[in-house]
C-alpha positions as CSV (number, residue, x, y, z in Angstrom):
1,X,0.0,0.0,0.0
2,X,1.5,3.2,-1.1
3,X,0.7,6.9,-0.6
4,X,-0.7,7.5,-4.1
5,X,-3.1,4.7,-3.1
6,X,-4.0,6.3,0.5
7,X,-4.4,9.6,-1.8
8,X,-7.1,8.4,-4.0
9,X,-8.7,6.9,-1.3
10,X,-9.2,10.0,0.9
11,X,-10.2,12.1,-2.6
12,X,-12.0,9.7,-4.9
13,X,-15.9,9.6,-4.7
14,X,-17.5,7.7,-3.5
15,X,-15.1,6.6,-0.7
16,X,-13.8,10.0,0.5
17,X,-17.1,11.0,2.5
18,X,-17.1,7.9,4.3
19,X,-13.1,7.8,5.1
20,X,-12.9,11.3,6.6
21,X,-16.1,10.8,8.9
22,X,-14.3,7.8,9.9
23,X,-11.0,9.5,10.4
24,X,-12.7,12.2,12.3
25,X,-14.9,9.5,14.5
26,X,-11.3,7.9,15.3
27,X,-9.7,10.8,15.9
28,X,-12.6,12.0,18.3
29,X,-12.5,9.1,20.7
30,X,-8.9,8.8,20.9
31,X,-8.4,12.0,21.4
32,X,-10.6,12.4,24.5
33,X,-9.6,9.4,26.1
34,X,-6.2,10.3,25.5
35,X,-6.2,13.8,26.8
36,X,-8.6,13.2,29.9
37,X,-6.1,10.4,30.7
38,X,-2.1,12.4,30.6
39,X,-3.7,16.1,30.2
40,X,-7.4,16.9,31.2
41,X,-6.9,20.6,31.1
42,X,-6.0,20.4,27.5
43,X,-9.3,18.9,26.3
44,X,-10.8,22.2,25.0
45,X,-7.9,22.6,23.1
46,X,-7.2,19.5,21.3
47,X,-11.2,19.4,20.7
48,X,-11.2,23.0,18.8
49,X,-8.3,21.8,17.0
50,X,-9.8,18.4,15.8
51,X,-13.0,20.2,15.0
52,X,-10.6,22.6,12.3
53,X,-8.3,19.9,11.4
54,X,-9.7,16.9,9.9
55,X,-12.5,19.2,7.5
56,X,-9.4,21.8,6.7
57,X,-7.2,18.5,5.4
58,X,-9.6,17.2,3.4
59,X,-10.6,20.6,2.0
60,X,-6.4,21.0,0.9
61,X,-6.7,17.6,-0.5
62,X,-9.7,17.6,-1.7
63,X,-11.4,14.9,0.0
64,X,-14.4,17.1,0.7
65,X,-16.5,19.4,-1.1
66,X,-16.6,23.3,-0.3
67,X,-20.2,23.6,-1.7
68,X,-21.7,20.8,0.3
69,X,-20.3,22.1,3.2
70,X,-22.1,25.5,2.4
71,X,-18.1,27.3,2.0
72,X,-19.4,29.1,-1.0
73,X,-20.0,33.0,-1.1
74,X,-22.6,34.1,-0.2
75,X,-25.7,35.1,-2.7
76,X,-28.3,37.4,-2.1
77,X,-31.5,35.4,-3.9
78,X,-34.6,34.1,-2.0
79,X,-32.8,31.2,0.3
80,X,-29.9,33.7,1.6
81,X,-32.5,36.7,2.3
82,X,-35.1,34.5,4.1
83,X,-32.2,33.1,5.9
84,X,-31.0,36.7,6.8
85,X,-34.3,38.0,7.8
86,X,-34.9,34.4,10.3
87,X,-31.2,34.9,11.6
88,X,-32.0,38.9,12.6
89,X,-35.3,37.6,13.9
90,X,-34.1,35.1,16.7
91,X,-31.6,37.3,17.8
92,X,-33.6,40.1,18.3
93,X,-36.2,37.7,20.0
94,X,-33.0,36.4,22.1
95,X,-31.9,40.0,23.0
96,X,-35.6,40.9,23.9
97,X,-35.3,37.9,26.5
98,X,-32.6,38.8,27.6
99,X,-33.5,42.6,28.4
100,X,-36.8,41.0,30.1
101,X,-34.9,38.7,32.4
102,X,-32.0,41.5,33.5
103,X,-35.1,43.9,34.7
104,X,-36.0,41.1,37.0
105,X,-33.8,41.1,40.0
106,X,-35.9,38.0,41.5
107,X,-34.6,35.5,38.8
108,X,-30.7,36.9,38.7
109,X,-29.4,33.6,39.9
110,X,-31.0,31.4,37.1
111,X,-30.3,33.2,34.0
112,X,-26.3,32.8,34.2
113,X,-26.4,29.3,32.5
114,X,-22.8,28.2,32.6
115,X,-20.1,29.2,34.8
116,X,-18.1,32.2,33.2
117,X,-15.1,29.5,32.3
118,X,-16.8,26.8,31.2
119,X,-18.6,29.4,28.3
120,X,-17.4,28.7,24.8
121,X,-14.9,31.2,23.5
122,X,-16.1,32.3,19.8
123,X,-13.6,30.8,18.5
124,X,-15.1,27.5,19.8
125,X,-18.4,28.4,18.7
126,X,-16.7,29.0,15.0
127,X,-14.9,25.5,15.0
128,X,-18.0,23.8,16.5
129,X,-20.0,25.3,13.7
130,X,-17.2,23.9,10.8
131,X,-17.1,20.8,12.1
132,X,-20.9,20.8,12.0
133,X,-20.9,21.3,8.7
134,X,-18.2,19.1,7.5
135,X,-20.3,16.9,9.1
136,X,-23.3,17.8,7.1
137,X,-21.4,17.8,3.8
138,X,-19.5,14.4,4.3
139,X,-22.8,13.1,5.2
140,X,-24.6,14.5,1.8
141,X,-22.6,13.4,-0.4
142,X,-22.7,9.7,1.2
143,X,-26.8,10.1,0.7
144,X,-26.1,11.1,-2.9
145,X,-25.5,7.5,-3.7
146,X,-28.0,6.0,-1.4
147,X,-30.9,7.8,-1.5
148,X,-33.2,7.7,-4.5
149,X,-33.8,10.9,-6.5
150,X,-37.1,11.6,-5.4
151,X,-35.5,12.1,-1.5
152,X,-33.7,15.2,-0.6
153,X,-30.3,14.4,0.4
154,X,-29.9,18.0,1.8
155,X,-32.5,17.5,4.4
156,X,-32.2,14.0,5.3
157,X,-27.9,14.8,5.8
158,X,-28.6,17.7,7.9
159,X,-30.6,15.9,10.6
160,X,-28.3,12.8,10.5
161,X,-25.3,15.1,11.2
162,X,-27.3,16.6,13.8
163,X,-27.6,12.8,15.6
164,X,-24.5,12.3,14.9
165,X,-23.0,15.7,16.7
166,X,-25.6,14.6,20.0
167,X,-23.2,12.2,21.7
168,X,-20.0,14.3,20.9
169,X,-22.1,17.4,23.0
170,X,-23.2,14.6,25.9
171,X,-19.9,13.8,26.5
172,X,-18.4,16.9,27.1
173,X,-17.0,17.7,30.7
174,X,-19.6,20.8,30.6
175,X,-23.0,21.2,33.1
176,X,-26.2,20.3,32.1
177,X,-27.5,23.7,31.3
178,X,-24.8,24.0,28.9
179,X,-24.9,21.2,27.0
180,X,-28.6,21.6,26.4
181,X,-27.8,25.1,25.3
182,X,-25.4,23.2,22.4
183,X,-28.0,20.8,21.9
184,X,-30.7,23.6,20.7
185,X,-27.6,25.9,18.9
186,X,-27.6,22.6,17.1
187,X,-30.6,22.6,16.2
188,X,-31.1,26.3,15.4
189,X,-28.0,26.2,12.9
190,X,-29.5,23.2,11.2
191,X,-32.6,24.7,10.5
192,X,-30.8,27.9,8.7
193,X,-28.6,25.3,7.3
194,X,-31.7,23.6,5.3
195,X,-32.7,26.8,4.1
196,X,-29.6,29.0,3.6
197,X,-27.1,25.9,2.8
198,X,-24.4,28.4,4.3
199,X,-21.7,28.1,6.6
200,X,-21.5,32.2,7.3
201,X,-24.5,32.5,8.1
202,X,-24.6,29.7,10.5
203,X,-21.5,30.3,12.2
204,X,-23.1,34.4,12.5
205,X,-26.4,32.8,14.1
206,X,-23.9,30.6,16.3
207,X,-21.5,33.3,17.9
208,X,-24.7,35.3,18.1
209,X,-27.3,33.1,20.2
210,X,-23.9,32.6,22.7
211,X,-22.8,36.3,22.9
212,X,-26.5,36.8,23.9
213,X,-27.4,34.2,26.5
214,X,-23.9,33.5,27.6
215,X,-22.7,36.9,28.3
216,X,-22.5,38.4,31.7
217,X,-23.0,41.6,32.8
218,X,-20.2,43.7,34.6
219,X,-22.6,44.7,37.3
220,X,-24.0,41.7,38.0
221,X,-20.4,40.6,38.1
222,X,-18.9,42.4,40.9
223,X,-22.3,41.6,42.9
224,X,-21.5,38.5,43.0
């Protein structure tokens, strides 16, 4: 076995899909167990990484398709302004709740829903949102072969990434309230996905829905 062969492996449809999700679900469990075993304050780190580094080498090779993944530039018909105008929506519905619970001094100690550390950096939040979609687009182009013409690949490859990302959220060393709070970015993202097939507009909606609920107040800060 030589590297040529390896090569056309990890860039040769229909193979390629289904050797870089298996390259990433290998790299994922060893990983973790790895670095929770010599270096457990190092798991955020290696996880961002692996989130970039597996979709970024088979992007340079080409092992995996830009436009499934929803790389493309953006393009202002129907899909990308309906998108646009449900992204600016939620978030001004988020930033409306979020007004509403800070005038309410009663409920103070249950809106902060992570502690401050444990909050995703947005640079997490922008690698959690590639490796979503790598996800998404290794996924389609697997269903391109399966799935009979009259199915939609694009919907049916969206929510199967979303199942797949589930256990990868669960087993994160994070609380409860925010690993939930992944599990609905999740599903918020894949819903503008399906309609915007975009990866900027997705990672936008991401960063945005955890600047708003995530971020803490200086006040309320030194009150506490």
């Amino acid at each position: 076995m030589d590297n040529t062969w390896v090569l056309e492996q990890l860039t040769a449809p229909p193979t390629r899909a289904a050797l870089w999700l298996t390259l990433s679900f290998l790299l994922a469990g060893t990983s973790t167990f790895l670095t929770r075993l010599v270096a457990p304050e190092l798991e955020r780190f290696v996880r961002i990484v692996r989130w970039v580094q597996v979709p970024y080498f088979g992007l340079i090779l080409g092992g995996l398709s830009p436009r499934l993944m929803g790389l493309t530039l953006l393009g202002w018909d129907s899909r990308y302004t309906l998108g646009l105008i449900v992204l600016v929506c939620l978030l001004v519905l988020l930033v409306l709740i979020r007004i509403r619970l800070h005038t309410e001094p009663d409920q103070i100690d249950g809106i902060s829903l992570t502690g401050q550390t444990l909050s995703p950096s947005l640079i997490e939040s922008c690698a959690q949102e590639f490796h979503w979609c790598f996800l998404r687009g290794a996924v389609w182009e697997l269903l391109y072969i399966s799935l009979s013409t009259t199915l939609s690949p694009q919907y049916w490859a969206v929510w199967i990434a979303a199942a797949i990302s589930l256990p990868g959220i669960y087993v994160q060393p994070s609380p409860l309230s925010e690993r939930l709070l992944t599990a609905l970015v999740l599903a918020a993202t894949s819903s503008l996905f399906l309609v915007t097939h975009s990866f900027w507009l997705c990672c936008f909606l991401h960063m945005g829905i955890r600047v708003i609920l995530l971020w803490n107040e200086p006040a309320r800060q030194e009150a506490v």
